[in-house]
Every structure is written in C-alpha cells, then in structure tokens.
C-alpha positions as CSV (number, residue, x, y, z in Angstrom):
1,X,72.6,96.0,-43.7
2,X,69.1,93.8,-42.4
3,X,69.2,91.3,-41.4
4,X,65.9,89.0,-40.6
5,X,65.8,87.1,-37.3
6,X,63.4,83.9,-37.5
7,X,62.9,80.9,-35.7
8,X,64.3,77.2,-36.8
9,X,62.2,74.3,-36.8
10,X,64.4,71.2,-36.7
11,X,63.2,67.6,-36.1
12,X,65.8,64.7,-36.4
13,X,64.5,61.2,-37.2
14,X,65.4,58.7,-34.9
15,X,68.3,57.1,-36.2
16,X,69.7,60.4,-37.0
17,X,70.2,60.2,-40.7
18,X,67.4,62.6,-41.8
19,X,66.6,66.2,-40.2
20,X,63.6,68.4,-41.3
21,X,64.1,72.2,-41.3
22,X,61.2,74.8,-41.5
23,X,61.6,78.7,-40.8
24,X,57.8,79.0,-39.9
25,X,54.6,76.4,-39.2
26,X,51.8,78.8,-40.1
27,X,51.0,79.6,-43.8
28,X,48.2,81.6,-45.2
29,X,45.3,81.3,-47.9
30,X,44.9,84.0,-48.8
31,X,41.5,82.8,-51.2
32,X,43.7,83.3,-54.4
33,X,46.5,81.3,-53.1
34,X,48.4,80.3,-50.3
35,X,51.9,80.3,-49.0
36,X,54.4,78.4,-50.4
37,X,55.6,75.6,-47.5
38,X,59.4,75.6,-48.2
39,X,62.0,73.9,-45.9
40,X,65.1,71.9,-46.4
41,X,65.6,68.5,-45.4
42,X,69.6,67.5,-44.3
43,X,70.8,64.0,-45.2
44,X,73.1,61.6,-44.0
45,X,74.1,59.6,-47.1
46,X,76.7,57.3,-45.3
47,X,73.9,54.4,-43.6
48,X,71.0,54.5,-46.6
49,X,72.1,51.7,-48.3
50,X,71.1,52.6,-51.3
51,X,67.6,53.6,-50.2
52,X,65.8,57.3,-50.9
53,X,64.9,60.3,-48.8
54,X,61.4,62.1,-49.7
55,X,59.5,64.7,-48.2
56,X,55.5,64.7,-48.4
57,X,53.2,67.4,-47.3
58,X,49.5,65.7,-46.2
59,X,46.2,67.8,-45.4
60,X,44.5,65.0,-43.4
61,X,41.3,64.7,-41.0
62,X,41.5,62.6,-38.2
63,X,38.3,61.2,-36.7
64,X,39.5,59.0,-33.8
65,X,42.6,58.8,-31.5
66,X,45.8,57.0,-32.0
67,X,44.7,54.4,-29.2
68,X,41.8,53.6,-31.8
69,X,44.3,52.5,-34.3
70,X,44.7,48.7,-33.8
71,X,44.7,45.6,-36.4
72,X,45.9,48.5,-38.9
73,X,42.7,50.4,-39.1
74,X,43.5,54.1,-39.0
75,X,41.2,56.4,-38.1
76,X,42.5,59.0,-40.2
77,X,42.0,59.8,-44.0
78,X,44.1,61.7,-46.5
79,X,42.6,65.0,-48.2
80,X,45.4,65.8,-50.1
81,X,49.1,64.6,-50.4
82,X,52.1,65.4,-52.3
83,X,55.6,63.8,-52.2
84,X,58.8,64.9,-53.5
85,X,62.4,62.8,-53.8
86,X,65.2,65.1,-52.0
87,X,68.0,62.2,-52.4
88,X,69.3,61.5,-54.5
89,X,68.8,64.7,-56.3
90,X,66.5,64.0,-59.5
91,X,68.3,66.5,-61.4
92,X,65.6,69.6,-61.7
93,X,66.6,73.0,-61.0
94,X,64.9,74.4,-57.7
95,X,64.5,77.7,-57.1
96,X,65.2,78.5,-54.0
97,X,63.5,81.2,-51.9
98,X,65.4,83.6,-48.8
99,X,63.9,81.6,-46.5
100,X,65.4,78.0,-48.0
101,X,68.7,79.7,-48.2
102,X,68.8,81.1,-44.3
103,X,68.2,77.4,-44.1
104,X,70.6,75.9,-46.0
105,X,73.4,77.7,-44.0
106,X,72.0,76.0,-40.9
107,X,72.0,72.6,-42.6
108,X,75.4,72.5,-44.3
109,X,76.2,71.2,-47.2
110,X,73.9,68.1,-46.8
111,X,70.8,69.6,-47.0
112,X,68.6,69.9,-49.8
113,X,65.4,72.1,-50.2
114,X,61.9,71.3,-51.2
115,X,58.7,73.1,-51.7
116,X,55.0,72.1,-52.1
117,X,51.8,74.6,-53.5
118,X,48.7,73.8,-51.7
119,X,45.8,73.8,-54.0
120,X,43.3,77.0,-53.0
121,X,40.2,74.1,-51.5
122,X,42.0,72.8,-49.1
123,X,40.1,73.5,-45.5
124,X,42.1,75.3,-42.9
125,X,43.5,73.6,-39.5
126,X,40.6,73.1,-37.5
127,X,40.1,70.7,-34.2
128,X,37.0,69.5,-32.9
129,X,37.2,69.9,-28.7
130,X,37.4,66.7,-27.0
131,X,35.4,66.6,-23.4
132,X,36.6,67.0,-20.1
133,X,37.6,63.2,-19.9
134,X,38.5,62.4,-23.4
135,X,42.3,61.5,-23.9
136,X,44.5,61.3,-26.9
137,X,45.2,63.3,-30.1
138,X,42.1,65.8,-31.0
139,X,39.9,64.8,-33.9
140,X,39.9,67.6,-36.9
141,X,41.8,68.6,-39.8
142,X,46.0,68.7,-39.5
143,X,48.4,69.2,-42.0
144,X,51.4,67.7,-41.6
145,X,55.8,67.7,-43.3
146,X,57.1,64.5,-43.2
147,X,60.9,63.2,-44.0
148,X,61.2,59.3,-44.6
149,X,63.8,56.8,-46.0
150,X,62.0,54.4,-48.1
151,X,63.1,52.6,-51.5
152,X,59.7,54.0,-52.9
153,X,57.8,57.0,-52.6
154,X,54.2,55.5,-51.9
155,X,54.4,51.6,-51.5
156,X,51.7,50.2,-49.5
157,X,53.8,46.8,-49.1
158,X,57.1,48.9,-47.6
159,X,57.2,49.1,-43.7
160,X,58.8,52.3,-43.2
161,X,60.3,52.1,-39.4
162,X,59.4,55.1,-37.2
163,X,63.4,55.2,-36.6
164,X,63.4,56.7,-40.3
165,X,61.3,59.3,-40.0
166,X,61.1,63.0,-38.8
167,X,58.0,64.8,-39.7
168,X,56.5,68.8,-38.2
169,X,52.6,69.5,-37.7
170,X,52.1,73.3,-39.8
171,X,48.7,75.2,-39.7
172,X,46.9,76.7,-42.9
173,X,45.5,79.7,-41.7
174,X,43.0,82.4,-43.1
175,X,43.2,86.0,-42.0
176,X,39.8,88.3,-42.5
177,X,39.2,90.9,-45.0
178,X,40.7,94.1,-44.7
179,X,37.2,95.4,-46.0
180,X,34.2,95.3,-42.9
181,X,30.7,95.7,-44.8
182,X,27.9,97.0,-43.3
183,X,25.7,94.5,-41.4
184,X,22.8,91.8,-41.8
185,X,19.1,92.9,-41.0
186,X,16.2,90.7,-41.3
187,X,12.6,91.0,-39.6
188,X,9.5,88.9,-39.5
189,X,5.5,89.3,-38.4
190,X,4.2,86.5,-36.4
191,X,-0.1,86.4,-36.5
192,X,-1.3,84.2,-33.5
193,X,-4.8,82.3,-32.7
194,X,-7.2,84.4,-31.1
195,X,-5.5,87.5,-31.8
196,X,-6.4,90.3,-34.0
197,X,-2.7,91.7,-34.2
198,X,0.9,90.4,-35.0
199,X,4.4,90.3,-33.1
200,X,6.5,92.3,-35.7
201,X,10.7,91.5,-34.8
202,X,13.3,93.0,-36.5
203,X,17.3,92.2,-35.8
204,X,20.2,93.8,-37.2
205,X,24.2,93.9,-36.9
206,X,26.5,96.6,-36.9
207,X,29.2,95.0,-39.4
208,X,29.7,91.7,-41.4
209,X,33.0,90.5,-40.1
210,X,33.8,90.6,-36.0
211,X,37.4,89.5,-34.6
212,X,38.0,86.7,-32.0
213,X,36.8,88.3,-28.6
214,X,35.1,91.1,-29.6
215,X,31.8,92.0,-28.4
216,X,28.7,91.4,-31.1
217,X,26.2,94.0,-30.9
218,X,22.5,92.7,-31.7
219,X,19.8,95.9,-32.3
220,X,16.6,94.7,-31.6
221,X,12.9,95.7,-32.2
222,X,9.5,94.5,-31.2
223,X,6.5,95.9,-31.3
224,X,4.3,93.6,-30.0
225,X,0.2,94.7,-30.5
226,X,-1.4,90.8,-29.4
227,X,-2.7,90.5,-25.7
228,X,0.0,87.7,-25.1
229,X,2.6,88.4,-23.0
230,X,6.6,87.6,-24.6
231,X,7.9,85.7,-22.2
232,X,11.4,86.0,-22.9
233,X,13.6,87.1,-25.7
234,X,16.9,85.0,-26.4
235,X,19.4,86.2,-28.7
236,X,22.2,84.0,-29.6
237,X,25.3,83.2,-30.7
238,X,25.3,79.6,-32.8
239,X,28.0,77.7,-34.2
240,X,27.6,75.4,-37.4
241,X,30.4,73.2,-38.7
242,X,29.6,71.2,-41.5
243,X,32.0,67.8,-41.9
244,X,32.5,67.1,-45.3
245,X,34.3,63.4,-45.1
246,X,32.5,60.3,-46.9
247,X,29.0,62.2,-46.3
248,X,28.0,66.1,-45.1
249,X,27.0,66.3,-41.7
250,X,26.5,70.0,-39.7
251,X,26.2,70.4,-36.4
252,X,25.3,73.5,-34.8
253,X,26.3,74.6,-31.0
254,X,25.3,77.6,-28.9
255,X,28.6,79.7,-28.1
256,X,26.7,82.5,-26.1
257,X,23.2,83.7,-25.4
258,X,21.2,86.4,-23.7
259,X,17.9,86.7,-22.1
260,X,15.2,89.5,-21.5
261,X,11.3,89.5,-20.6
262,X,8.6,91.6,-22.9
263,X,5.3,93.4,-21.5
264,X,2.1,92.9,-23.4
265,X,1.1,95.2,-25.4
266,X,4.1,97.0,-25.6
267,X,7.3,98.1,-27.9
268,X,10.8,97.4,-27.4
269,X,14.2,98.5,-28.5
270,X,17.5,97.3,-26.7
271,X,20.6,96.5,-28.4
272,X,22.0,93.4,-26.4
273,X,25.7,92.8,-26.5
274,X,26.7,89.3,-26.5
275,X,30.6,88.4,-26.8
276,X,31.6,84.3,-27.9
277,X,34.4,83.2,-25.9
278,X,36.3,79.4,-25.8
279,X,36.6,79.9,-22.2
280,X,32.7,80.1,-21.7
281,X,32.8,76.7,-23.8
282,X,35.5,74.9,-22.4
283,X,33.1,71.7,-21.3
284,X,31.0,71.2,-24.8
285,X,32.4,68.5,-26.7
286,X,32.5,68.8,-30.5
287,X,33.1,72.3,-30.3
288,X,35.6,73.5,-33.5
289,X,38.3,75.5,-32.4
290,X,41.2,77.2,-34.5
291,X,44.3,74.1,-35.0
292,X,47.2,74.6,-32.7
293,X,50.8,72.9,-32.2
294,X,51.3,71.4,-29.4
295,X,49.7,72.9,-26.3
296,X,49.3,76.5,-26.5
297,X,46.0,78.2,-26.1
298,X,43.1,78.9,-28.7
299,X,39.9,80.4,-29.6
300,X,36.8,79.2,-31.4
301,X,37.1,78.5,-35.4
302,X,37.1,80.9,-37.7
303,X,34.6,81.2,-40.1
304,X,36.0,79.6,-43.5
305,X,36.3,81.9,-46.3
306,X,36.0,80.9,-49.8
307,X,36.4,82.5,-53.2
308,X,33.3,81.1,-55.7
309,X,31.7,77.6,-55.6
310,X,35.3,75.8,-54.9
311,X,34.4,71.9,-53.1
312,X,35.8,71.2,-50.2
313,X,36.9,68.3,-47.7
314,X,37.5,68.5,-44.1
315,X,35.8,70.9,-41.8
316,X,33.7,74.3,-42.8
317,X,32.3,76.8,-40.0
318,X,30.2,79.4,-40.0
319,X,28.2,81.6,-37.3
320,X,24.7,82.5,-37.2
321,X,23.0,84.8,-34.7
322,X,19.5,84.3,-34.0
323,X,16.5,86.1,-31.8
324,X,14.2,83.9,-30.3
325,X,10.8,85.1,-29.2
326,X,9.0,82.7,-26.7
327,X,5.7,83.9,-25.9
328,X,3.4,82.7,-23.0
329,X,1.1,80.7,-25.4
330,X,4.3,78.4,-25.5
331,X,4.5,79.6,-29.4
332,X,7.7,80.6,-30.8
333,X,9.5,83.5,-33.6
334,X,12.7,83.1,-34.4
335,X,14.5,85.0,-36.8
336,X,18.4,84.4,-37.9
337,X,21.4,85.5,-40.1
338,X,24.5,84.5,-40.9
C-alpha cells in the first residue's frame, strides 16, 4: 500500500460556519494548461438562514495598499474571476479528483468540493518590491480562493460581512523548459569622427534559459583599430517588466553589472561572469520579484513564458543583457539581447 502524505490548508471564516480546504497553494502553467485548483469547502447549514455558500477563484492586480482604500475606492482590479455555488448543491455531478477526496475525509460529511480551470493568459504571481520604508500589502499580481455566504453570487448592493468569509492566497507558477538552446550572439561596428577605423563588438551567451542564482557568462570581443581610448566596458544584467493594466507601461532596472577598461589600439577577449541576485537588489523599489505567501523568502521574477500571440493582463518580465562601450570621446556602443 502508498499512501501520499500532503499538507492541509484550512481557513475558517469568522463566525465559524464556512471552512476552506486546499491540499497545495502553488499550481503550474504549463503553456498548454495549468493545474486544476481543487479544494473543498465545509459548511455549517444550521445559522445560514436560508442564505448560500460560493467559492470564487480571482486573478487580481493590486496597485496600492489597503491603507489606500478609503471612501470605497479600491486600489485593486479584477483580471479574471469565477464563482461557483457549493450550498446548496445545484444538482451537477462533480468529478472529484484524489486530492478532493483526501480532503473530504478531513471535512466530514459537510464538505463539498469545487474546482476552477484557469484560462492559459492569465500572468503568473508576481510582486513589485516596496522600498525600505514602504508599509502595507505589496503591489502586483495575486490570486486568490475565497468562501462567502451571500444570498447572491455577484451583487454589488449585498454587504457581505468579513465575519462570513474565509478566503487562501495560491501562486500560478511557470517552471522552464526542460530543453536549453544554444545562446544569443549579436555584434556591431561603430565608425567615429576623425577616425579612419571602427570599434567592432561582438557579445555572445552560452545558453538561452539560466536558473535563479546561477552565474551568466557574457563572451566578449573588441577589436578596437581608432586612436580613442575605451574607457570602460559595462556589461549588464537589465530587468524589463512591462504592466499591462488600463495602458502598457515597461520599466527596465539594472539587476547586476560589470566594469573593465580598454587600451587604444588594441583587441580584447574576456568572458565576464555576472550573477543577478535579490539580495544585491534588496533597496530598489519597483523591482518584480516571484509572488510569495506570507513571509518567506524570494528571488527576482521569472521571465514569463508564453505559447503564440496569447494577450495578457497583469505583469510580464523579461531580461536583457547588454555591453556598453564608453569611449573617451564621451561617445557610446551598446549592443543587447534578450
């Protein structure tokens, strides 16, 4: 016999009538499709009177702290949401998986399972860093279960009391490719005023895809035939997350950077090996960093992976390396790559 140990999630609402039940809080896209959330939700039937217990699943971005809220502005919009009635029963037949029925025998017979698909465009659970003095929830993308008693599902004109709620933060998560293809190269020439001859820079990566904390090793070569001097070579690390909300804004952040002089008249080939890290970046506001629950530790976003020319809401991140070439005429090459 096997028999699969797991972790319960339980939140009880505050009145103690409702009780949410989840076996896990991260779920993956896989590009395709992504996990099934499936939990069960235990209800007290005896103090509803005659009200109805749902369960909605919300993919939201928050842009400003729950102090913000006041005079019922939220600073917080909906991506996606989808609600289900758990009680009473509406009479269609649930399949339930392993991990809903693990759950069930910790419920008892009051509990009742639910399930929700995410749609494949969603954006994953990303939070922008606050500063070192900002207070309050993180801005960024959550996702979030919530139990509620209510008479209807989505009624703007129902207060629903926090007393009859219960509701668990989960993560979307992506996972990189098995497959690591060989990487980027790009090069450029550079002809400057008063000189007969050109800066020629070339940059190249090992491999596409690197993993949180791993060092990032940039070959380059210059050959540099002009009379100028290079005055220093900066290869770096850049972060660009676009925010896709009412408009599309990107902003792009340095994660890690070195720096090397260059003779006149003179060749060079070095490969410089640069390594992005949160805890170099703990001060710069803005910064997007993986979601988390509560307060455990994280690292910088992961790039978002897509499959074709899917739209999507929230927040997108990417990296770019780039090779700057400042030379003592105060002109500048740069060269970059995703």
């Amino acid at each position: 016999f096997f028999f699969a140990l797991f972790r319960v999630f339980k939140k009880t609402s505050g009145n103690g009538n409702i009780a949410l039940y989840l076996g896990r809080r991260d779920f993956v896209d896989h590009l395709d499709s992504v996990d099934v959330v499936d939990g069960v939700i235990k209800v007290d039937p005896s103090d509803l009177n005659g009200r109805k217990v749902f369960v909605y699943l919300a993919c939201a971005f928050r842009y400003g702290s729950d102090e913000l809220d006041v005079i019922g502005l939220s600073f917080r919009r909906d991506i996606w949401v989808q609600r289900v009635q758990v009680y009473p029963p509406t009479g269609e037949s649930i399949n339930k998986t392993p991990m809903q029925e693990s759950l069930l025998k910790k419920a008892g017979e009051q509990g009742y399972p639910f399930s929700f698909q995410m749609p494949t465009n969603l954006p994953c659970s990303v939070s922008l860093q606050p500063g070192p003095n900002d207070a309050g929830k993180a801005c960024g993308v959550d996702f979030e279960v919530k139990g509620y008693i209510a008479n209807e599902a989505d009624n703007a004109d129902e207060v629903i009391e926090k007393k009859d709620t219960c509701r668990l933060m989960i993560r979307k998560i992506q996972f990189a490719p098995a497959n690591n293809k060989a990487g980027p190269k790009a090069d450029i020439t550079k002809q400057f005023m008063m000189s007969d001859k050109p800066v020629h820079l070339e940059a190249s990566l090992e491999k596409e895809i690197y993993y949180h904390g791993e060092t990032i090793t940039v070959k380059v070569k210059i050959n540099n035939e002009t009379t100028k001097v290079v005055k220093k070579i900066k290869v770096s690390v850049e972060q660009l997350t676009n925010v896709v909300l009412y408009s599309s804004d990107t902003y792009v952040k340095a994660v890690c950077s070195e720096e090397e002089t260059v003779n006149a008249s003179s060749t060079l080939e070095k490969s410089f090996q640069i390594t992005p890290l949160l805890a170099n970046n703990k001060e710069k506001r803005g910064l997007s960093v993986d979601g988390r629950l509560k307060d455990e530790d994280t690292h910088l976003a992961s790039t978002t992976l897509s499959q074709g020319e899917k739209e999507m809401q929230g927040i997108i991140v990417s990296y770019k390396v780039k090779v700057n070439l400042m030379v003592k005429i105060f002109m500048k090459v740069t060269i970059g790559f995703p």
